[in-house]
N, C-alpha and C positions, 0 to 999 in steps of 0.2 A: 296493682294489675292495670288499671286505667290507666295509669301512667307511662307504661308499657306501650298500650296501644296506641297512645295519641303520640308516642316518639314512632312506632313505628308507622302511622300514618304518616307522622311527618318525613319520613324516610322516604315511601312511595312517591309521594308529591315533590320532594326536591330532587330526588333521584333517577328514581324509576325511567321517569317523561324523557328524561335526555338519554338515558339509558336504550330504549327502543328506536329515540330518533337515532343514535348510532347506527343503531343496526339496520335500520330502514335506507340511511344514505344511500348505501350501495347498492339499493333499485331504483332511491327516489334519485339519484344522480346519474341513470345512465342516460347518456346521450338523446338517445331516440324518445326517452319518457318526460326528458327536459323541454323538450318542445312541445310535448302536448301540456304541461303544466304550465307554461310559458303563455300560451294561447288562451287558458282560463284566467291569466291574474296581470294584473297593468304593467307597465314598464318598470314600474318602484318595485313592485313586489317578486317579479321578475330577475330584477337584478339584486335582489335579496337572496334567492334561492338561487342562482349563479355563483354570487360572493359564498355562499355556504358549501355547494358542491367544487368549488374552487379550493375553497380551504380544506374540503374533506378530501382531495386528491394529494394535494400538496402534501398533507399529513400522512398520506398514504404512500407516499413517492420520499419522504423523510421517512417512514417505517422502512420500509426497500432498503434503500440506502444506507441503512443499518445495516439491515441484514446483509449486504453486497459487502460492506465493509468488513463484517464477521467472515462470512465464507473467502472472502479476499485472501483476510489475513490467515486462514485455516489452507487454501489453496498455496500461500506463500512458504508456510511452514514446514507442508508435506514437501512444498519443491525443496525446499531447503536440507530436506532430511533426505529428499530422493538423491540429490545432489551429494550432502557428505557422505551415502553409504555408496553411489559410485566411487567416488574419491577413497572410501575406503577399500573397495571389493579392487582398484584399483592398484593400491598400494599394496595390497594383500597379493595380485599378481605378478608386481614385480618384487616381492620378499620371496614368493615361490619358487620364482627363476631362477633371483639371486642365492638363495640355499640350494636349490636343484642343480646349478653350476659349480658351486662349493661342493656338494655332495659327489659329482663327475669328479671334480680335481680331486679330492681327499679317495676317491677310487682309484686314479690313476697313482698319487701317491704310494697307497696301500700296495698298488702292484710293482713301484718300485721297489718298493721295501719287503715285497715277496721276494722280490727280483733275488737283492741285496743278500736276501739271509739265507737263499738255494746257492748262492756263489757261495757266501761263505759258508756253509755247510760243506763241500765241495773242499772250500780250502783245508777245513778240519778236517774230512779225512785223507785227504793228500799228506798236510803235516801230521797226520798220528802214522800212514802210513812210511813216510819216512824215520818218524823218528823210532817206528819198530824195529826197521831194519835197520838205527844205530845200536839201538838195543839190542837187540839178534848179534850184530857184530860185534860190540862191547863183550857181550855172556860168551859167545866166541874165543872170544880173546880169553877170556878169563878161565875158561876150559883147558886151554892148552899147557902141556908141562913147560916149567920152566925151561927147559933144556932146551928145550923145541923154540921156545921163542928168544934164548939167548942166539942160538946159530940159526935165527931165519935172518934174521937183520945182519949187515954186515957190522955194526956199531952197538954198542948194549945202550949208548945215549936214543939210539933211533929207535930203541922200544919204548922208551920213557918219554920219546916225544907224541911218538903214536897214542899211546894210554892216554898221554896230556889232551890230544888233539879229540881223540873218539870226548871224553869229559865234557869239554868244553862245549863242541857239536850237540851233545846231550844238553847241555845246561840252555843253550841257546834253543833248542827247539820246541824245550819244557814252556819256555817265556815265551813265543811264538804261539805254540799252543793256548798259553793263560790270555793273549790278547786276541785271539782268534774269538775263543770262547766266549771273553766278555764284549766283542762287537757283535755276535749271535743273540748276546741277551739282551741289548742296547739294542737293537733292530726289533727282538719279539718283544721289546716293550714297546717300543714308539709302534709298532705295528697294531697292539692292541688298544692303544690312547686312540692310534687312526678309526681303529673299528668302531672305539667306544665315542667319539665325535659326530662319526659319519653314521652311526646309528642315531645319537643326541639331534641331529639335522633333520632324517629322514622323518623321525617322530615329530619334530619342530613344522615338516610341511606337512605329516598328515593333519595337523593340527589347524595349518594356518589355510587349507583344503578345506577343512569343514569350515570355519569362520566362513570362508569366501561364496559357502552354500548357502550358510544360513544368512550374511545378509542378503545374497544373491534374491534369495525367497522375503526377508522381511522389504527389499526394494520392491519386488513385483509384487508385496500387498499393498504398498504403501502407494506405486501408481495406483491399482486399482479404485485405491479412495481420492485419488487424485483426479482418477477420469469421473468417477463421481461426484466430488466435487464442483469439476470444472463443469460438469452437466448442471446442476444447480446453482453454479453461478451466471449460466449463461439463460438459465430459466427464469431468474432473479432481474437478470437485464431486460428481459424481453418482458414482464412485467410491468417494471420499472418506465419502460418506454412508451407500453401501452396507457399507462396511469399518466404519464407526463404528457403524452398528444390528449388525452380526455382533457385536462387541466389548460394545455394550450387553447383547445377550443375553446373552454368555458371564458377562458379571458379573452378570448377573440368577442366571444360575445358582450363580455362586460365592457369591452372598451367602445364596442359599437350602438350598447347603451346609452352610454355618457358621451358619445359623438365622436368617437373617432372613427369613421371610414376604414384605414386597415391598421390593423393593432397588426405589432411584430412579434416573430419568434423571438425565444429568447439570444440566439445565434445574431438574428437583427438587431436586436436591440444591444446587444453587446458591441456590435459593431459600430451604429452611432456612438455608441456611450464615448469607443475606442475613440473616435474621431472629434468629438468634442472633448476628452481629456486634452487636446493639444491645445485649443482654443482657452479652457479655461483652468487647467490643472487638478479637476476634480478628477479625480478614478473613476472605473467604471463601475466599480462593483459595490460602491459607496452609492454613486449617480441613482442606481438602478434598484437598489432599495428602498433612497427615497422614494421614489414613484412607486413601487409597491405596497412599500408603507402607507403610502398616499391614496391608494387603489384599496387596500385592505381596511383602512380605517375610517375611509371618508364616504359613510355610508348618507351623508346628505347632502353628498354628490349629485348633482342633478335635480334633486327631490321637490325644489319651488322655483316660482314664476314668480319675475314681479311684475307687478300690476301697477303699483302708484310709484311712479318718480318722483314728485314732488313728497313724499313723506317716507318714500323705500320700503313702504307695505308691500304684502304682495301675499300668495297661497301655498298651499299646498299638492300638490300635484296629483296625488290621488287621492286625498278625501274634497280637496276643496275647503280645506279648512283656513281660515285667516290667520296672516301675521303680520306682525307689525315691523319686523328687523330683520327683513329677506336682505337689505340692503341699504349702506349707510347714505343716506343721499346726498349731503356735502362735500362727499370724499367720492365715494364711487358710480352713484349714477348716470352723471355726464360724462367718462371717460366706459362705463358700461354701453353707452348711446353711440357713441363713438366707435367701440371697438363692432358691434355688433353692425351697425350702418354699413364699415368699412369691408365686413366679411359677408356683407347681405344676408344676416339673420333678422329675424324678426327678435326685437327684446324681450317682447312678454309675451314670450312663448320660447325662449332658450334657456333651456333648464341651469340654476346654478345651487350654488348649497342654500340649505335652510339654517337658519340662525340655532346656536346652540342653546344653553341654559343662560349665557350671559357675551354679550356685543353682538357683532353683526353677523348674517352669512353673507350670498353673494361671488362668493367664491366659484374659478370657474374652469372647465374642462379636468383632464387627468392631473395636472401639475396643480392646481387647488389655488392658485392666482385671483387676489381680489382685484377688481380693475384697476383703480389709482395705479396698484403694484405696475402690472401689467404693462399699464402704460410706458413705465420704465423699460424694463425689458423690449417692449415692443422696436421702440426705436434704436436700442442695443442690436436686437436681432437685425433689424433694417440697415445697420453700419456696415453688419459679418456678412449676410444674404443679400443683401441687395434688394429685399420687401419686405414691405410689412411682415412683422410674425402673426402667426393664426394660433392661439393657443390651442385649437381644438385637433390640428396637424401635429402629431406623434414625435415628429425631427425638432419643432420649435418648440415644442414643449419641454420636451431635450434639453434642448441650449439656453432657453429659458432659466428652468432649473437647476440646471449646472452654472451660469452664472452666478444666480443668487446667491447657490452655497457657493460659492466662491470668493464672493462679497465677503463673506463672515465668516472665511476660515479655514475650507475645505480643502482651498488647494494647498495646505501645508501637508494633506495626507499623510496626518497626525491623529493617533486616537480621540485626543481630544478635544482638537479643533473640529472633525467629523461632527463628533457628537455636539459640540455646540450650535455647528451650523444647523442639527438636524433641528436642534429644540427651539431655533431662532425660523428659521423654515416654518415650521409648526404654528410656537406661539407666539413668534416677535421676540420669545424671551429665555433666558436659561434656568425659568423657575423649578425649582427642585419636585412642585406636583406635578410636572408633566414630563419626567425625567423617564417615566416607560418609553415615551415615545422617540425619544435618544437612545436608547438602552436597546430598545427593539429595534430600531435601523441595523444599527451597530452588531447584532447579532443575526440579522438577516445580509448584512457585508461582507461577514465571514463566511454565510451560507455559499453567498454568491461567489467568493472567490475561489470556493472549491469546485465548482459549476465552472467558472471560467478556466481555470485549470484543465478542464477536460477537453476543452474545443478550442484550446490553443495549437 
């Protein structure tokens, strides 16, 4: 039972805390509330809860985006299905036609064939009527005494031709009759094949009448979740775009933290990025990760002052606590004196990073440039611009940055030269411990080129 409870204590304490701060973000990040907590807590701590409400939006604007994706493809489906059952309620119109005109012809048939079999009715009894009156004539004949028909003819041969002749009249009209008969039956058969066809048809378009109803009716539901859909995907947008200007602001502010004067949209910044892919073959959407990554990770950005040049001590910025490796003095102090003279800042007092667990910090503005580095770059920038670079101007930090990756790799705009550049960027090196920080560019490059895609 103790055991019990000391797991679920531990439950509370590791969980719980960030648990409520969840759920607390989405007051303690709004806009209007950011500035009063802003005003209680120093520039570091400021920009601590900025980088948090930044990453709570972003996260929030990746939920979205889900969701726009899901309803997208549910939007795309129904059209899909709204579209085959036109296609078919279609097809079903002209099969209707096409039997309703076959059923017209096979009617006009049929009244040929009515036609057909009243004529020959007509002819059968014409020929039975004639051939009564052979017969009538023949029993005539055969009535008469001999006598009578030896002295009516003047020849006894010209009774024996008459007899022959009436026969033969008879024999022919019998067969006359037999073929009459059997084209009356041949007609009242194909006449009833007609009927039983043109009936077979008629039934074929009651049939294919109701199909054309019932899609008719399953299309008008299926817009109808169509327009509801489309209603919830445009809900989803309008979300989406509200979560995305909160997040543009909070980085407007983060970059005015760390000394940038105007931090861009991301529209802006796509565009430089575009305009330096020519200069140095880096992509944009690789470009702009680094800096993000660089923005999101590099929380001892600005954080110390140095104070001793001759030994690259210096503090801490909001506690005032001392250190001793704000800044490597052999390597970057005197090209720090330098950069800083040249842009009229004061040194100790222009915030750079604070030293980690191991080397130096120093490191300086958005693109995270140690000076020596800097130095470099500076007079690169100065070949392309025509001045000095300012690292703390948003465009040379830019071009800064995209040359170095470029140095080491980037512009083979290769998976894997990217990710090398990113871990050389980083740590100088492509050690396998710092391989998240390659890993996570590289998945934030993908983010962006679906981003890019959309405001092309």
């Amino acid at each position: 039972m103790k055991n019990k409870v000391i797991i679920f204590l531990l439950f509370l304490v590791l969980f719980l805390p960030s648990f409520v701060f969840a759920e607390d973000l989405e007051q303690v990040c709004q806009l209007e509330r950011i500035e009063g907590e802003c005003d209680k807590l120093d520039p570091t701590e400021c920009r601590l809860l900025l980088e948090k409400c930044e990453r709570y939006y972003r996260e929030q604007s990746e939920e979205i985006e889900q969701d726009l994706n899901k309803t997208g493809e549910e939007k795309k489906t129904l059209e899909n299905k709204i579209y085959s059952l036109k296609r078919k309620i279609t097809n079903l119109n002209y099969q209707i036609n096409q039997s309703n005109l076959i059923v017209k012809d096979l009617g006009i048939q049929i009244g040929d064939t009515e036609l057909s079999i009243g004529k020959t009715s007509l002819r059968i009894e014409d020929s039975k009527d004639k051939l009564a009156n052979i017969l009538r004539t023949i029993y005539e004949e055969d009535q008469k005494p001999i006598i009578e028909i030896l002295f009516s003819e003047p020849e006894i041969s010209d009774f024996f031709n008459n007899l022959v002749a009436l026969e033969l009249l008879n024999l022919k009209s019998k067969e006359l009759l037999q073929d009459i008969k059997l084209l009356k039956s041949n007609l009242e058969g194909q006449k009833i094949s007609l009927d039983e066809e043109k009936g077979d048809l008629e039934h074929m378009v009651e049939i294919q009448t109701i199909q054309k109803q019932e899609n008719a009716e399953t299309k008008q539901e299926q817009e109808y979740y169509l327009e509801i859909t489309d209603a919830e995907y445009q809900k989803q947008l309008e979300e989406k775009q509200a979560v995305d200007e909160k997040a543009a602001e909070i980085r407007t502010r983060i970059f005015k933290l760390i000394g940038v004067s105007e931090a861009p949209t991301f529209g802006e910044a796509y565009e430089m990025a575009k305009q330096i892919e020519s200069i140095t073959g880096v992509r944009p959407a690789f470009l702009l990760a680094v800096l993000t990554q660089e923005s999101n990770i590099g929380k001892n950005v600005g954080q110390c002052y140095l104070k001793n040049p001759a030994t690259g001590a210096g503090e801490v910025i909001r506690t005032g606590r001392k250190l001793s490796r704000v800044m490597k003095p052999s390597r970057d102090v005197s090209p720090f004196l330098t950069i800083t003279g040249e842009l009229g800042r004061d040194p100790y007092a222009t915030p750079v990073s604070c030293p980690m667990s191991y080397g130096y910090g120093g490191a300086m503005g958005p693109a995270q440039f140690i000076p020596s580095t800097w130095m470099i770059y500076r007079d690169r920038l100065k070949a392309i611009t025509g001045k000095p670079g300012d690292l703390w101007n948003i465009k040379d930090a830019f071009l800064a940055s995209a040359l170095y990756l470029s140095d080491y790799g980037a512009k083979k705009q290769t998976y894997n030269g990217e990710w090398r550049a990113a871990m050389i960027y980083f740590s100088g090196s492509t050690k396998s411990k710092f391989s998240f920080y390659g890993n996570s560019v590289m998945k934030i490059t993908k983010r962006y080129e679906a981003d890019i895609e959309k405001i092309k």
